[in-house]
C-alpha positions as YAML, in Angstrom:
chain: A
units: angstrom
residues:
- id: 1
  name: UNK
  ca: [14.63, 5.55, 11.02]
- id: 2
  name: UNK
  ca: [16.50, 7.28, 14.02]
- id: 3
  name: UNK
  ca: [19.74, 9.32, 13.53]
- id: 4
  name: UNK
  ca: [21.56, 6.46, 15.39]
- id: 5
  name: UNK
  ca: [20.20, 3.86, 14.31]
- id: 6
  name: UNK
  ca: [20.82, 5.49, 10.57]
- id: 7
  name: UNK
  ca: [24.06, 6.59, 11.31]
- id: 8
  name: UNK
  ca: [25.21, 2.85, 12.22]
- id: 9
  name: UNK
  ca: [23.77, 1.77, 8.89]
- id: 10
  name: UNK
  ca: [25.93, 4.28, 6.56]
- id: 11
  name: UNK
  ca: [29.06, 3.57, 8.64]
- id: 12
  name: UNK
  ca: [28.13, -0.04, 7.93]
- id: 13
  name: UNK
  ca: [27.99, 0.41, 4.08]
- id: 14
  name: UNK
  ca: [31.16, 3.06, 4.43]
- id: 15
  name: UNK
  ca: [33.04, 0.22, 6.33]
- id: 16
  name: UNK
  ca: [32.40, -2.65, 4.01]
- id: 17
  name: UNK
  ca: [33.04, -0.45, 1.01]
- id: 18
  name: UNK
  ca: [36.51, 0.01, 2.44]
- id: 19
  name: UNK
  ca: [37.06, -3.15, 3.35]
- id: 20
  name: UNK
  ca: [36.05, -4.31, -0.67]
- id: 21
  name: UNK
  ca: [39.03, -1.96, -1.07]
- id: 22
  name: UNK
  ca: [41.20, -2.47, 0.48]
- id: 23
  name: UNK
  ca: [40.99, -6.34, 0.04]
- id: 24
  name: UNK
  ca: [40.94, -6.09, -3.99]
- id: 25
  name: UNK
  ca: [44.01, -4.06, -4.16]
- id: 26
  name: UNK
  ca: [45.44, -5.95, -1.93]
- id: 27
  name: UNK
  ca: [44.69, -8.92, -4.24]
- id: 28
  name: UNK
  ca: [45.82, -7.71, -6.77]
- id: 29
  name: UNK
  ca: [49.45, -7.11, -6.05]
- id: 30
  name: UNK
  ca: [50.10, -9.67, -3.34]
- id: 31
  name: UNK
  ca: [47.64, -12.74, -4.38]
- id: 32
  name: UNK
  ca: [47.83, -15.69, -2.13]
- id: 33
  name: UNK
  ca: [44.90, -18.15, -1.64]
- id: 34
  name: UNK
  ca: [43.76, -16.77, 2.32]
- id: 35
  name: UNK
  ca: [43.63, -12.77, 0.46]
- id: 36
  name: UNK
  ca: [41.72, -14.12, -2.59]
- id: 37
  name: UNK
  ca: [39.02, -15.57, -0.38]
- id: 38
  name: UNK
  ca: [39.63, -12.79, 1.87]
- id: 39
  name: UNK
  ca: [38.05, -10.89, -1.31]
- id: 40
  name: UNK
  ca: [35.18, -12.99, -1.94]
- id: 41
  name: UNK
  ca: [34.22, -12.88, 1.56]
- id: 42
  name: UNK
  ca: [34.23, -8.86, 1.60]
- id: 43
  name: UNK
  ca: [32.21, -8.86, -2.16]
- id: 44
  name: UNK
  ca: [29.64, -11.58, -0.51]
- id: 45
  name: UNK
  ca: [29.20, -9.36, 2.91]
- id: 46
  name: UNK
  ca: [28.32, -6.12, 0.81]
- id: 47
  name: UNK
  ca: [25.95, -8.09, -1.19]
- id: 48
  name: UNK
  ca: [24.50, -9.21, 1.58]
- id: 49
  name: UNK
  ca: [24.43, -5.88, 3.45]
- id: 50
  name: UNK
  ca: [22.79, -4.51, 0.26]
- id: 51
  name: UNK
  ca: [20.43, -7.19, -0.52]
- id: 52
  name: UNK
  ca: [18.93, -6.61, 2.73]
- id: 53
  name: UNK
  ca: [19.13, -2.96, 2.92]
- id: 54
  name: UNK
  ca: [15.70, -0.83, 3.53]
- id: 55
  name: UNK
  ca: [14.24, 1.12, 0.44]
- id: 56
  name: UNK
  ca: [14.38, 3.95, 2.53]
- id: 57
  name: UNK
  ca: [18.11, 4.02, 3.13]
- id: 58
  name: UNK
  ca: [18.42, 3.16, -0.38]
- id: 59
  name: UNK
  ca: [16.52, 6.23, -1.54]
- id: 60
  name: UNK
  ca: [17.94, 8.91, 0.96]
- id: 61
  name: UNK
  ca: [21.35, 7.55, 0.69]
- id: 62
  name: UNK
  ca: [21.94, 6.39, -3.28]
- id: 63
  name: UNK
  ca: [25.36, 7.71, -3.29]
- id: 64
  name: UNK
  ca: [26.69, 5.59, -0.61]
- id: 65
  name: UNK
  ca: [24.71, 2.55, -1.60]
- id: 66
  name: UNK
  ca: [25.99, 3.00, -5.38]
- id: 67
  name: UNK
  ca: [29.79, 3.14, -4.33]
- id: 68
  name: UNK
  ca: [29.26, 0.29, -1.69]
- id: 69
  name: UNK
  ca: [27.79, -1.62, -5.03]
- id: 70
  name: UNK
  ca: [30.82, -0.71, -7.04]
- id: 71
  name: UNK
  ca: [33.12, -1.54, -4.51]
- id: 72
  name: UNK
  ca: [31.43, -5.17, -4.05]
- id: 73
  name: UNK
  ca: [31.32, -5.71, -7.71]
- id: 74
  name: UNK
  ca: [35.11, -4.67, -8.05]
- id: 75
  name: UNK
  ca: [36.16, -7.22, -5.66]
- id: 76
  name: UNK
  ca: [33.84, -10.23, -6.93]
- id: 77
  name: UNK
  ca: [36.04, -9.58, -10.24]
- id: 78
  name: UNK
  ca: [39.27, -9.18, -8.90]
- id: 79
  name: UNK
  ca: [38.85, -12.41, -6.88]
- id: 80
  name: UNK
  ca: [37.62, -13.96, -10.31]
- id: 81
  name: UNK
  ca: [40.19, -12.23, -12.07]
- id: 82
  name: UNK
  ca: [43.13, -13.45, -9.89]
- id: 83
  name: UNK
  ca: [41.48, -17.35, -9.98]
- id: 84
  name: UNK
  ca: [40.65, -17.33, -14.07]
- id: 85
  name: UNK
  ca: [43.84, -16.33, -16.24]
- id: 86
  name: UNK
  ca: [41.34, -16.08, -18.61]
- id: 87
  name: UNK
  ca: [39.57, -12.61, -16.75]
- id: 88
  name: UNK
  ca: [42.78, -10.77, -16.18]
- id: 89
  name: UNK
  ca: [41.72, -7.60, -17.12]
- id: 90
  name: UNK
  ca: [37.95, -8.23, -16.01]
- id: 91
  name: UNK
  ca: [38.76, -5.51, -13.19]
- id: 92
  name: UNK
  ca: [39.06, -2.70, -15.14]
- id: 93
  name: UNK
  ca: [35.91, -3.75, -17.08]
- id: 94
  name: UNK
  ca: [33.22, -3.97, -14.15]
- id: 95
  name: UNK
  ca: [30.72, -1.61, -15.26]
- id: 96
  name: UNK
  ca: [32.89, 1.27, -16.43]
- id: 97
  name: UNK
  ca: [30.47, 3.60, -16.59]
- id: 98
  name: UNK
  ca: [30.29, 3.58, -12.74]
- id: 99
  name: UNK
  ca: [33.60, 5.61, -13.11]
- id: 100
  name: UNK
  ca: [32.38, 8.29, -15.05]
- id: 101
  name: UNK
  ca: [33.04, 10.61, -11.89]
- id: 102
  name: UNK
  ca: [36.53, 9.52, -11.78]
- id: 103
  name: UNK
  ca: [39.87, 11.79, -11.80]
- id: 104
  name: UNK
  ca: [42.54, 10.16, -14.13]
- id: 105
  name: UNK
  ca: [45.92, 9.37, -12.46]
- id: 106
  name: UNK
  ca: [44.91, 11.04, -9.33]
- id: 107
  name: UNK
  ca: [41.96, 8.47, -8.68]
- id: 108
  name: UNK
  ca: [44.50, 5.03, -9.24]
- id: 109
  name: UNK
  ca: [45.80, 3.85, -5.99]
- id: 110
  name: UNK
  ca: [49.38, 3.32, -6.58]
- id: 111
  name: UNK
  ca: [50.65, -0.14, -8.28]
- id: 112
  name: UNK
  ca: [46.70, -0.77, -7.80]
- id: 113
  name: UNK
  ca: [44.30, -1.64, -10.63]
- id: 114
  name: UNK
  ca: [41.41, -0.81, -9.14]
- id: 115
  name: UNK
  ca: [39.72, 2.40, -9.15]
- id: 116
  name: UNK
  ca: [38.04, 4.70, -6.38]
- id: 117
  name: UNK
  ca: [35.81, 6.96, -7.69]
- id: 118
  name: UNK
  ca: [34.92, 10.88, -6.36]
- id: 119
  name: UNK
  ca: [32.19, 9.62, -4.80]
- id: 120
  name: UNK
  ca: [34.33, 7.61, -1.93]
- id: 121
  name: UNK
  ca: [35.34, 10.68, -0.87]
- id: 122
  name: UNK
  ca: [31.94, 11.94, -0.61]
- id: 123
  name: UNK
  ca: [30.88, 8.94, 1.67]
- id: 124
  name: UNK
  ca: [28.53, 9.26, 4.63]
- id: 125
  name: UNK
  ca: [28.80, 13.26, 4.11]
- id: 126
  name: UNK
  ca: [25.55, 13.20, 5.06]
- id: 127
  name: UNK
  ca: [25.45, 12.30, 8.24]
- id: 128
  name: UNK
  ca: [23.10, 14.13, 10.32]
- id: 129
  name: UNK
  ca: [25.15, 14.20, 13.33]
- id: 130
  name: UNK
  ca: [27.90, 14.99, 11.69]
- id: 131
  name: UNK
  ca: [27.64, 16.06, 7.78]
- id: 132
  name: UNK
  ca: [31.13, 15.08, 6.95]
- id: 133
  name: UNK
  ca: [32.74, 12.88, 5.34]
- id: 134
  name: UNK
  ca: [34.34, 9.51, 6.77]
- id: 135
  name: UNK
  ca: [37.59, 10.80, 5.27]
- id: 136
  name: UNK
  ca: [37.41, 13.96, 7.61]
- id: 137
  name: UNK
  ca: [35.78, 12.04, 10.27]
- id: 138
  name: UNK
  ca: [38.38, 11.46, 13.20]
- id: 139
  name: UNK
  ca: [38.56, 8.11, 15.79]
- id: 140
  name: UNK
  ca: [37.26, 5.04, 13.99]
- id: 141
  name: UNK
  ca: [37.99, 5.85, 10.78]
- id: 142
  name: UNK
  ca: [41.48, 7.09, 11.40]
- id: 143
  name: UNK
  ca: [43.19, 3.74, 9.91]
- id: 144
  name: UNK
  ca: [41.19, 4.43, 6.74]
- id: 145
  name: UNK
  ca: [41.59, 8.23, 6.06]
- id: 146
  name: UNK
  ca: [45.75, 7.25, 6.12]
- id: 147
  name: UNK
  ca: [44.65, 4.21, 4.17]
- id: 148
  name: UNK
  ca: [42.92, 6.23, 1.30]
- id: 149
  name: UNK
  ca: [45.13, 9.07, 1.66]
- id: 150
  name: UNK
  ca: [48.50, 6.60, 1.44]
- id: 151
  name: UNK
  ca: [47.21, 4.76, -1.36]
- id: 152
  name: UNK
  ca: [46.28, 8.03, -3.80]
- id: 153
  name: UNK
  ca: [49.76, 9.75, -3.42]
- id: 154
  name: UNK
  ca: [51.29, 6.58, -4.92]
- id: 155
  name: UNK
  ca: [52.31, 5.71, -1.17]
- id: 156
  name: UNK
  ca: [50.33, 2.45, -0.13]
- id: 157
  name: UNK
  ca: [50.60, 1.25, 3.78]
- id: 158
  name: UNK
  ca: [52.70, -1.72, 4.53]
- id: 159
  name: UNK
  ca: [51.47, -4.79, 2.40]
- id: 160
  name: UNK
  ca: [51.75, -7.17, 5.54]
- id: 161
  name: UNK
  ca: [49.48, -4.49, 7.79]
- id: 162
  name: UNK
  ca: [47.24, -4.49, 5.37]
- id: 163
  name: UNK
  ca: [47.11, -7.84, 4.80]
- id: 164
  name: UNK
  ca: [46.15, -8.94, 7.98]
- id: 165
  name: UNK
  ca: [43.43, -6.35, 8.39]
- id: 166
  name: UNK
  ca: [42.19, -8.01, 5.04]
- id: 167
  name: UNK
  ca: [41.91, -11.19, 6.99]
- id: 168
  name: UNK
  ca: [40.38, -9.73, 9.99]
- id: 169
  name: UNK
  ca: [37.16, -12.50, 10.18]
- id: 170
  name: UNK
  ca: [33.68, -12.02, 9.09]
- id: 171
  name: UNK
  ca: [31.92, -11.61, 12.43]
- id: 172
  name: UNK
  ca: [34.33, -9.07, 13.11]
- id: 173
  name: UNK
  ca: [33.31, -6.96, 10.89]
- id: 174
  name: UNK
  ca: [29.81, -7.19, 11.41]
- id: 175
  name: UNK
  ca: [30.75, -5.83, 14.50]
- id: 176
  name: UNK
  ca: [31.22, -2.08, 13.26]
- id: 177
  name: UNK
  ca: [33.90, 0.36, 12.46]
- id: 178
  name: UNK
  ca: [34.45, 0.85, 16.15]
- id: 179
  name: UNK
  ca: [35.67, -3.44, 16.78]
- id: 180
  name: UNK
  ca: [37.33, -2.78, 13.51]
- id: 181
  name: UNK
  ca: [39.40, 0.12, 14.58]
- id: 182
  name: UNK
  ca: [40.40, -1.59, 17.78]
- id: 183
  name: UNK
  ca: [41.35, -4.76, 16.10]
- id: 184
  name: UNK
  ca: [43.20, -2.43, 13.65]
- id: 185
  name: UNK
  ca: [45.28, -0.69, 16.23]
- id: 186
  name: UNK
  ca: [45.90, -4.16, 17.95]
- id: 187
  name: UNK
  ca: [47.83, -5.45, 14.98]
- id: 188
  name: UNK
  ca: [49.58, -2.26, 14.04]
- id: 189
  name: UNK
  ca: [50.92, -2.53, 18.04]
- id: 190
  name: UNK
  ca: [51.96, -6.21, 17.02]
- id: 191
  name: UNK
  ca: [53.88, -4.98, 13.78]
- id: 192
  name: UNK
  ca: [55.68, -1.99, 15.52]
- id: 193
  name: UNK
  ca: [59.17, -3.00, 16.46]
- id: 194
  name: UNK
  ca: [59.96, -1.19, 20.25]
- id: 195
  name: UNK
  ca: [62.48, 1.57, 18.11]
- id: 196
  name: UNK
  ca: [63.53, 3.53, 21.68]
- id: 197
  name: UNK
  ca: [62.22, 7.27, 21.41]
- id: 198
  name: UNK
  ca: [65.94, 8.82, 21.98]
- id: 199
  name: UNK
  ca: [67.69, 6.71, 19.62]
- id: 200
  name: UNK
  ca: [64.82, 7.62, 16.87]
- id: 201
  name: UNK
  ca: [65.57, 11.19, 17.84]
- id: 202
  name: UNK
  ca: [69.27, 11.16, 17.70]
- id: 203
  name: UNK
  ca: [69.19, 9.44, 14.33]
- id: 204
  name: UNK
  ca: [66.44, 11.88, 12.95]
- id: 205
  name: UNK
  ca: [68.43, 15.02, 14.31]
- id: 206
  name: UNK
  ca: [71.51, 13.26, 12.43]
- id: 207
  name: UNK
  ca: [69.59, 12.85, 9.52]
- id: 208
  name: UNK
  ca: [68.46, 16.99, 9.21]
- id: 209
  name: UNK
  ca: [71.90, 17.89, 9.94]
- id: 210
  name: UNK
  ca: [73.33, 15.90, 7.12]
- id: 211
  name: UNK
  ca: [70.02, 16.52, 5.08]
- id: 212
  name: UNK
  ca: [71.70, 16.36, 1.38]
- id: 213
  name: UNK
  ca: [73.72, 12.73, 2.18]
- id: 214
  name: UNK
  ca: [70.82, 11.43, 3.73]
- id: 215
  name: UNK
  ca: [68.81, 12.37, 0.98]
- id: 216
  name: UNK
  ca: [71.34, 10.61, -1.49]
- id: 217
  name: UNK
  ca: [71.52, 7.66, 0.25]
- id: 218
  name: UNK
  ca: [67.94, 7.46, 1.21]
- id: 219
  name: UNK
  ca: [67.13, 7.46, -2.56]
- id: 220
  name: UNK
  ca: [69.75, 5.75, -3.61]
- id: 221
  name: UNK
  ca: [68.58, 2.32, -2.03]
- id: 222
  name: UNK
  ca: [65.62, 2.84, -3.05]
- id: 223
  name: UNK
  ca: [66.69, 2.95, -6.48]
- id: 224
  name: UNK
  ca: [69.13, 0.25, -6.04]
- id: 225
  name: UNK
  ca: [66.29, -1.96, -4.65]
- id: 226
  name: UNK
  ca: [63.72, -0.85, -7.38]
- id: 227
  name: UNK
  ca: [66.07, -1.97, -10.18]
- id: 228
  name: UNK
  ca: [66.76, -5.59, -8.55]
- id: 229
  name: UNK
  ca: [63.55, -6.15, -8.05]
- id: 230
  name: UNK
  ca: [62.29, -4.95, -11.32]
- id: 231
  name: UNK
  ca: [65.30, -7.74, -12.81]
- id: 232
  name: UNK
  ca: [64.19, -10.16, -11.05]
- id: 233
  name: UNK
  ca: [60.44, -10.08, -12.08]
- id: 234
  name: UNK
  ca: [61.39, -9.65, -15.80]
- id: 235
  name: UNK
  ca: [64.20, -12.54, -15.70]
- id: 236
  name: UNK
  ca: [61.23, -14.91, -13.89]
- id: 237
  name: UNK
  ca: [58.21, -13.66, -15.35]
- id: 238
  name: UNK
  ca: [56.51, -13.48, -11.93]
- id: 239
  name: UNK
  ca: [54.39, -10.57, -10.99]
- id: 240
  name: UNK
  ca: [55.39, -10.17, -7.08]
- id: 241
  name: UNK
  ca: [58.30, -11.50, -5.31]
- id: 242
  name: UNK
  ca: [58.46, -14.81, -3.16]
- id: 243
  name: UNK
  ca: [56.91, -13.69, 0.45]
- id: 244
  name: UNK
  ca: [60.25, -13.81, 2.08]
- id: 245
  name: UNK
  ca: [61.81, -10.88, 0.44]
- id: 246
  name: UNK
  ca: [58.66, -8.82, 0.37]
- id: 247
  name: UNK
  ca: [59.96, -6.13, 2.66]
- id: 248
  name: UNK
  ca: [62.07, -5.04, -0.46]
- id: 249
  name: UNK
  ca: [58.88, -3.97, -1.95]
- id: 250
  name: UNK
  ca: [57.49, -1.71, 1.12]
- id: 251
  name: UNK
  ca: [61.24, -0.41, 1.70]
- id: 252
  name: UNK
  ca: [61.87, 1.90, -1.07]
- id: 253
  name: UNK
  ca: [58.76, 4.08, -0.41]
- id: 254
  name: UNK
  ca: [59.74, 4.33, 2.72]
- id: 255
  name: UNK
  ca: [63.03, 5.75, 1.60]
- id: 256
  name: UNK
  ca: [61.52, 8.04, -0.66]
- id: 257
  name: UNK
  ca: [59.49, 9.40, 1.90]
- id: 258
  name: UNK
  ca: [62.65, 9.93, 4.19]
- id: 259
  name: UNK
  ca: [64.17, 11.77, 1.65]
- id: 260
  name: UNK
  ca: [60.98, 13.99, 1.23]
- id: 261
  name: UNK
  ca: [60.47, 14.90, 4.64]
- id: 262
  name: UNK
  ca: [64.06, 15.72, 5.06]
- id: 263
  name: UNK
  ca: [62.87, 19.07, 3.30]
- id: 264
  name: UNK
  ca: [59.34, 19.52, 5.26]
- id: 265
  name: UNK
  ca: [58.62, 22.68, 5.79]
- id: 266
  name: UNK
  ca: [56.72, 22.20, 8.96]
- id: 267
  name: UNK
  ca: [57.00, 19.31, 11.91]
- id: 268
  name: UNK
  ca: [60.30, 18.16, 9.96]
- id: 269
  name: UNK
  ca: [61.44, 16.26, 13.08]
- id: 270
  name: UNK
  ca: [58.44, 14.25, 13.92]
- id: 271
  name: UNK
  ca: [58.17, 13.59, 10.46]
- id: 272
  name: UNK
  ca: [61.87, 12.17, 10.35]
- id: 273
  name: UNK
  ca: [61.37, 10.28, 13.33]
- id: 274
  name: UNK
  ca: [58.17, 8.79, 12.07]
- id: 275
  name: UNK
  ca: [60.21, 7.72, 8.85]
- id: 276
  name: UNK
  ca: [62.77, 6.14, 10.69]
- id: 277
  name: UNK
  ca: [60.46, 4.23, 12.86]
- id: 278
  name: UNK
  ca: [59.14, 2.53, 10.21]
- id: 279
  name: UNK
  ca: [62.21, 1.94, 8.08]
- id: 280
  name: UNK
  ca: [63.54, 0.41, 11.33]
- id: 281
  name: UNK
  ca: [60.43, -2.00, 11.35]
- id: 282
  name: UNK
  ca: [61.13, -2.66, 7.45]
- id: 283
  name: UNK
  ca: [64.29, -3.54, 8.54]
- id: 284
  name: UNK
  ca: [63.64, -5.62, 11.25]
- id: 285
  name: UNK
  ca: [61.17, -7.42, 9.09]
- id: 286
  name: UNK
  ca: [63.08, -7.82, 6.57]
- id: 287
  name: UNK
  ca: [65.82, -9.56, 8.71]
- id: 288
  name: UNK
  ca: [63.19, -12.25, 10.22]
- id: 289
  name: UNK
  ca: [61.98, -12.72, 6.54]
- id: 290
  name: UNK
  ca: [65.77, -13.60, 5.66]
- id: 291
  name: UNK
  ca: [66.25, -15.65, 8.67]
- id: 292
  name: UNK
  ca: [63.06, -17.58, 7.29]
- id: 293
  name: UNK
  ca: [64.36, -17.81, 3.99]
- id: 294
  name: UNK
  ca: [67.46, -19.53, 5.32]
- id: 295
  name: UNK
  ca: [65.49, -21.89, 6.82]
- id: 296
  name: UNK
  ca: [63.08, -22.89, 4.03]
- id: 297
  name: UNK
  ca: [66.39, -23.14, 1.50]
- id: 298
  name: UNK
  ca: [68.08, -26.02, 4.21]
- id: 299
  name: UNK
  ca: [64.41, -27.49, 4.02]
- id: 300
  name: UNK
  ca: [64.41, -27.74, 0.31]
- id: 301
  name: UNK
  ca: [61.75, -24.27, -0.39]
- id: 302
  name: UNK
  ca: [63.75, -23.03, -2.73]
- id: 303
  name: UNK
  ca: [65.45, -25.11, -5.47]
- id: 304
  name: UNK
  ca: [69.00, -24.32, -6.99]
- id: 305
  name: UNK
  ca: [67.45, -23.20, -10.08]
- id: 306
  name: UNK
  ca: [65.83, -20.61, -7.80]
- id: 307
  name: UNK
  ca: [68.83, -19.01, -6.26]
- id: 308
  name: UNK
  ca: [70.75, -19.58, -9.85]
- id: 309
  name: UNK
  ca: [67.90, -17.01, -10.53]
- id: 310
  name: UNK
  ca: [68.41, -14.77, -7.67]
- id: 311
  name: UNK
  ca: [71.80, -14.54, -7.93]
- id: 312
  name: UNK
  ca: [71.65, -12.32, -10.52]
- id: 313
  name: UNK
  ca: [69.35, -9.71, -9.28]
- id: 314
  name: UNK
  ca: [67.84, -10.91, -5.77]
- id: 315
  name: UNK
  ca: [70.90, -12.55, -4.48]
- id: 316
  name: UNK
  ca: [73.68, -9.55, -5.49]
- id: 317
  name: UNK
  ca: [76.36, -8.25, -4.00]
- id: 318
  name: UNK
  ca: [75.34, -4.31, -5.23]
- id: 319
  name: UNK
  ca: [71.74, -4.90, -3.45]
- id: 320
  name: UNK
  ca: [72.77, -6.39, -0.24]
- id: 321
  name: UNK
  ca: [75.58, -4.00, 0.27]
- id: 322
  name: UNK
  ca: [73.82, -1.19, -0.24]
- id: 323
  name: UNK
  ca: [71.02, -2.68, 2.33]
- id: 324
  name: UNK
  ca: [73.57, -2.93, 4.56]
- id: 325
  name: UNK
  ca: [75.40, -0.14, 4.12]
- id: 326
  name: UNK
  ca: [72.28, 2.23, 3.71]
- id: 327
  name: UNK
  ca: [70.88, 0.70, 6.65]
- id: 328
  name: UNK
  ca: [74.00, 1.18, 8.84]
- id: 329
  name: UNK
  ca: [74.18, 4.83, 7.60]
- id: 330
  name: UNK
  ca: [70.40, 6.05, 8.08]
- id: 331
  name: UNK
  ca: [69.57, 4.00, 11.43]
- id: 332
  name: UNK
  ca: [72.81, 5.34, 12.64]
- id: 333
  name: UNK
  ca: [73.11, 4.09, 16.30]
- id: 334
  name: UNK
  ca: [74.10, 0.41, 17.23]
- id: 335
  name: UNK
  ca: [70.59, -0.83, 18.82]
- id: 336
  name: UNK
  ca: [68.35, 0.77, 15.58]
- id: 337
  name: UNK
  ca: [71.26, -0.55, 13.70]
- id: 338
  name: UNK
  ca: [71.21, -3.94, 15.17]
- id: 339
  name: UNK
  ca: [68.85, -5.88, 12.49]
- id: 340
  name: UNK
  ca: [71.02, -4.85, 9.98]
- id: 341
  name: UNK
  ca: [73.70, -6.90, 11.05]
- id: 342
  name: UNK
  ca: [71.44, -9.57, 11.47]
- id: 343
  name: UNK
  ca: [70.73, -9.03, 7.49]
- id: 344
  name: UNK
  ca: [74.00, -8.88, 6.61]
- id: 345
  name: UNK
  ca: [75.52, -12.24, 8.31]
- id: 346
  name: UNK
  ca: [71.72, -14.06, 6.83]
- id: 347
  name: UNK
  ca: [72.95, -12.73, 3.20]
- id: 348
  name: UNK
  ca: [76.26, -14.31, 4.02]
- id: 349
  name: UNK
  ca: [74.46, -17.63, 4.40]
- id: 350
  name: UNK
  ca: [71.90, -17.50, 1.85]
- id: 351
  name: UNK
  ca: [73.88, -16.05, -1.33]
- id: 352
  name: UNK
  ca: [77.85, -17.19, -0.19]
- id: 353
  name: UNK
  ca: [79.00, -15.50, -2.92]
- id: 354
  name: UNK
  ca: [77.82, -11.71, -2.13]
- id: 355
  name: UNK
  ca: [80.44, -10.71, -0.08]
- id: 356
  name: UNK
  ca: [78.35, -8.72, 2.58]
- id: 357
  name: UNK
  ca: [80.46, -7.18, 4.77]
- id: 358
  name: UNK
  ca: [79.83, -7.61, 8.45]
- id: 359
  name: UNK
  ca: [79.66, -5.02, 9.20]
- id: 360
  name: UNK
  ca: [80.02, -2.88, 6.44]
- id: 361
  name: UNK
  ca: [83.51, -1.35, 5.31]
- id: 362
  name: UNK
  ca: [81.80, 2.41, 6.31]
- id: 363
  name: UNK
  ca: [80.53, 2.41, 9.62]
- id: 364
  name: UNK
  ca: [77.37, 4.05, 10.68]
- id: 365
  name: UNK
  ca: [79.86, 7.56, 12.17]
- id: 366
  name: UNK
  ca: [81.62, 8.18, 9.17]
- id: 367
  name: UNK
  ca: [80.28, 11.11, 6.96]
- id: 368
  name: UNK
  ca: [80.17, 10.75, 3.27]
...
């Protein structure tokens, strides 16, 4: 086999390990029927890339071909898992000894119940062009290095982003990690709000000059939002919320993260700016999520019982004020600032009985 032609075949079984992955945990904390066959279509192209894998590759490579194994299996079960009540904990029971090589906590993606074992990290390391692994590999594998990375420190990548790379189409992928990586970067460009690049630097120089109030209202939220949505699961019984308010569940890392790089020790103001970027696309998500809840509840989505429900936790006054209030306060000028009124006049509609100011009683120049 020739180093090119050997190289394509490990970043083959790299790619659709990481795409069983990626598509299992996503599975298994946002199930909906297009990401559960999204996962049986990822477990069926690995078994079909290793049913028809040479003896040779299998031999020099085991390692690779092992985890790529693993990886199918885990998302075959997760997809069975999510489909059979029955199998809810068949995840964490596919061949356990495969994750003998495992590191405890460290190894468990965040809010994720399936398991990546040492040897991901030791994928393709044998490349003979390159001998590294595809987590210290740069260009097409960029996406899944901050995929991996994310996902270990307890810090997982938007659900919607990765989503839609989860339902990225089979003859796409058979295309390569190099299609993949453009497609990838096509869709992150179609989730990325235009933020202008002053405004994200006059907020982020706002935020490291008033690093300690920023930090307490950065965290704050995310508390406050953590606790409503943590109500509202255990007064439903539901395991993820309705897809209209699932920007709550990507905000408070976000604001965690904020609050963390406020004390960076090195590239503190790219890393704020970053930060607020994205919160400002949570935001602006968030808002056209809203908007679309609106419109479902006049359409008859939701029932009464529903928002009886939501009232109490989804629907409160303490949440939504301190979205819009937090918001107003960390995206600091009016056009980053913009989507949260937009939020707060939606709230007004949807749950009549918050009392959401619009805008909020603290505007975004006054210092706590």
């Amino acid at each position: 086999m020739s180093i090119e032609r050997e190289n394509n075949a490990q970043a083959m079984s790299a790619l659709l390990t990481f795409r069983c992955l990626l598509s299992a945990s996503l599975a298994q904390n946002k199930p909906d029927e297009r990401v559960l066959n999204a996962t049986a279509k990822a477990s069926r192209s690995a078994e079909q890339r290793l049913s028809g894998m040479p003896k040779s590759e299998e031999r020099y490579h085991p390692g690779l071909t092992r985890t790529l194994a693993v990886a199918s299996e885990v998302a075959r079960a997760t997809h069975r898992g999510r489909v059979d009540p029955k199998d809810q904990n068949i995840t964490m029971a596919v061949r356990i000894d495969e994750y003998s090589d495992c590191k405890s906590t460290e190894e468990l993606t965040s809010q994720h119940r399936v398991t990546i074992g040492l040897q991901l990290q030791r994928l393709t390391k044998n490349l003979p062009s390159s001998g590294k692994s595809v987590l210290k590999l740069r260009g097409a594998w960029d996406f899944w290095q901050l995929w991996y990375f994310r996902a270990v420190d307890g810090d997982p990548l938007p659900w919607e982003l990765q989503r839609r790379i989860a339902l990225i189409a089979d003859e796409e992928w058979s295309k390569g990690p190099e299609r993949i990586a453009d497609l990838i970067r096509e869709i992150e460009d179609q989730l990325r709000p235009n933020a202008p690049q002053e405004e994200l630097a006059k907020a982020s120089r706002r935020a490291a000059e008033h690093a300690v109030r920023t930090e307490l209202a950065a965290v704050g939220l995310a508390e406050q939002i953590d606790a409503s949505v943590a109500e509202y699961l255990a007064a439903t019984g539901q395991n993820c919320l309705p897809d209209e308010f699932a920007a709550l569940d990507d905000l408070p890392r976000v604001l965690r993260r904020l609050g963390r790089d406020l004390h960076a020790a090195e590239d503190r103001e790219a890393k704020l700016q970053r930060d607020i970027a994205e919160l400002h696309a949570q935001i602006v998500r968030l808002e056209t999520d809203l908007k679309l809840a609106l419109s479902k509840t006049l359409s008859g989505r939701f029932s009464a019982g529903f928002w009886d429900q939501a009232g109490k936790s989804l629907g409160s006054w303490q949440l939504w004020s301190a979205v819009v209030a937090g918001g107003f306060y960390l995206l600091t000028t009016p056009t980053l600032s913009q989507p949260v009124e937009g939020i707060a006049t939606t709230c007004q509609q949807l749950f009549p009985k918050s009392g959401v100011a619009v805008p909020p009683d603290l505007p975004p120049t006054v210092e706590l």
